[in-house]
C-alpha positions as a printed Julia matrix, in Angstrom:
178×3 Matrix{Float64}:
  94.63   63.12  117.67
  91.12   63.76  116.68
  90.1    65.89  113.76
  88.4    68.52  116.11
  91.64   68.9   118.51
  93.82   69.16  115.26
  91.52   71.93  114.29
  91.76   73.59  117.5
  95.55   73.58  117.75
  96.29   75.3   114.65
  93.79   77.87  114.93
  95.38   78.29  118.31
  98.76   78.0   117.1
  97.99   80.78  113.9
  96.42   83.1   116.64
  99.99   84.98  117.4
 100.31   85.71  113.59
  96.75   88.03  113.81
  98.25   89.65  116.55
 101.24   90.27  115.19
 100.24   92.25  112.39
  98.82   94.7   115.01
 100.54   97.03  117.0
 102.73  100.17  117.3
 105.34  100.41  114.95
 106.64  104.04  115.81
 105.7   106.6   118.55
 103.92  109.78  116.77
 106.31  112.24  118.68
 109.6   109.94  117.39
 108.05  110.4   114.08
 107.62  114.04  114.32
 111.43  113.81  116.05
 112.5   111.73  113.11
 111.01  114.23  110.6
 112.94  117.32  111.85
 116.18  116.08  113.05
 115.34  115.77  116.19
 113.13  118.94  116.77
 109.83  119.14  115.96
 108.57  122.45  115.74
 105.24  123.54  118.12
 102.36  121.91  116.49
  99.68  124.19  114.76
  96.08  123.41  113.66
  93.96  123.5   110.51
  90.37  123.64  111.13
  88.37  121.36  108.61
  85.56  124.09  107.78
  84.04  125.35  104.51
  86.06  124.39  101.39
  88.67  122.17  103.32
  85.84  119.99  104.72
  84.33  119.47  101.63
  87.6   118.47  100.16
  88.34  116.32  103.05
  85.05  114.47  102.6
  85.61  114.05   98.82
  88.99  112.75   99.35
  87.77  110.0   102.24
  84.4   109.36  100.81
  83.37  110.54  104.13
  83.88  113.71  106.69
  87.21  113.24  108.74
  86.47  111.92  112.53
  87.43  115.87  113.66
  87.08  119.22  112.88
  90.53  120.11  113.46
  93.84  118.52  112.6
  97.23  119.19  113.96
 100.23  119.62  111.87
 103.84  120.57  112.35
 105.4   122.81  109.71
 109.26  124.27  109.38
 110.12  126.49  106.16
 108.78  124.15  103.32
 108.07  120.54  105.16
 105.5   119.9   107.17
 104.62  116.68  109.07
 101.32  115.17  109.47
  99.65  112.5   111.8
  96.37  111.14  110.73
  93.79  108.21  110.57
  91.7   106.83  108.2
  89.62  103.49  108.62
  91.2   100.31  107.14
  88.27   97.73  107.05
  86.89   98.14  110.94
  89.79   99.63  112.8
  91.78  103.37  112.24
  95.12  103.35  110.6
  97.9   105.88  112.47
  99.77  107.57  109.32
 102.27  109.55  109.69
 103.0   111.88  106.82
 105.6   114.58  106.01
 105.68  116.57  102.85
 108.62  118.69  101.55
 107.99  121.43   99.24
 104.61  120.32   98.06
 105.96  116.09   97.33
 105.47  113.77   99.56
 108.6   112.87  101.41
 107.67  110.0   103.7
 104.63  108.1   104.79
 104.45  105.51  107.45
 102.3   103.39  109.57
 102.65  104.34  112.72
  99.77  102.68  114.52
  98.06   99.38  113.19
  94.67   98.24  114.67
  93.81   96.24  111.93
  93.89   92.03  111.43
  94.68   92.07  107.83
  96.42   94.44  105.68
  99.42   95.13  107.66
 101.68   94.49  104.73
 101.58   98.44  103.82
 103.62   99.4   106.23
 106.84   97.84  104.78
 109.01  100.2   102.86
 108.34   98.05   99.09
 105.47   99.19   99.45
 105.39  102.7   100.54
 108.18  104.11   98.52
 105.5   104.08   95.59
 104.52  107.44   97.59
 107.61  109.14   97.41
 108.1   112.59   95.44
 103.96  112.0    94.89
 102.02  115.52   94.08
  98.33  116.54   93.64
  98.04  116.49   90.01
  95.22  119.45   88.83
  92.27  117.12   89.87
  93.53  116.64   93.23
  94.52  113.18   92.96
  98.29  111.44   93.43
  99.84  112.14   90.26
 100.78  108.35   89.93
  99.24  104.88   90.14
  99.95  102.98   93.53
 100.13   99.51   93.08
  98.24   97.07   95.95
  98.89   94.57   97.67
  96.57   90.82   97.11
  94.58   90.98  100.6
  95.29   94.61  101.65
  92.85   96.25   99.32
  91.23   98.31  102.04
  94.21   99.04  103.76
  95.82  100.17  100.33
  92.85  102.43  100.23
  93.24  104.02  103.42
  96.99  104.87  103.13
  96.06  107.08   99.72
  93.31  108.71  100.97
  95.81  109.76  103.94
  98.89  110.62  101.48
  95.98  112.87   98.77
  94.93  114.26  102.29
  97.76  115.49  104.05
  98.96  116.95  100.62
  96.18  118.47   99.9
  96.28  120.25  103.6
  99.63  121.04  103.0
  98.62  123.23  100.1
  96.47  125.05  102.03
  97.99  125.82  105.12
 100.36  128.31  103.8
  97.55  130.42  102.37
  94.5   131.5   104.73
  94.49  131.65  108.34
  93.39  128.32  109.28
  93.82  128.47  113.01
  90.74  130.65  113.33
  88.01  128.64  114.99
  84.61  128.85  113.11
């Protein structure tokens, strides 16, 4: 076999692994299912205006891809599904928060080629219990994972977001349209 056609079959032969790591890897509404025993309560919607959309933007470094953002709340825990931008591609998270600490995070869509890794439970149980501390950061360190950097960035952003929503969906009327 030549050199070239060696080449060729294992690029060709490493091609499923890239498209492995993309993909699926939970339905939002079994998520939201998952989260509430089985019944997820009617969604509701925060608007990102005013003082939420400026601390949406200085959480992501950037304004969030839509003014509004669904969420599903019952008594004290509240489930969240959002994206944030791995290195090209969104990232599907799916959050749910329990009396201000974060419960549970998980990828639930993956769009990405590399950085698929932080969707195994190792890594995010590092979330769990998690809080705003009084700057408005996680109140821990998250370790990353060696070629994930970006994705690793994404999924905090998410978990800091959808906590800091949390907080404030409780206290003003944030279905009002602006």
């Amino acid at each position: 076999m030549r050199p070239t056609s060696l080449r060729f079959f294992v690029l060709l032969s490493l091609m499923p692994l890239l498209v492995w790591a993309r993909g699926t890897y939970q339905e939002p509404q079994d998520f939201l299912s998952d989260s509430f025993d089985g019944q997820a309560p009617e969604a509701s919607i925060v608007w990102l205006i005013g003082e939420r959309k400026l601390a949406a933007r200085e959480i992501l470094g950037h304004d969030y891809s839509s003014l509004r953002v669904r969420y599903w709340r019952k008594e004290n825990r509240s489930a969240w599904i959002l994206e944030e931008i791995g290195k090209d591609h969104p990232i599907t998270m799916g959050v749910v928060i329990q009396d201000g600490r974060l419960e549970r995070i998980k990828v639930l869509v993956f769009r990405e080629s590399r950085g698929w890794e932080i969707r195994h439970p190792f890594f995010t149980r590092q979330f769990q219990d998690a809080r705003l501390n009084n700057d408005g950061r996680l109140d821990r360190s998250i370790d990353g994972i060696s070629g994930a950097t970006l994705s690793v960035r994404a999924m905090k952003k998410i978990a800091t977001l959808a906590l800091y929503l949390d907080s404030t969906t409780g206290k003003q009327d944030v279905e009002t349209a602006p």
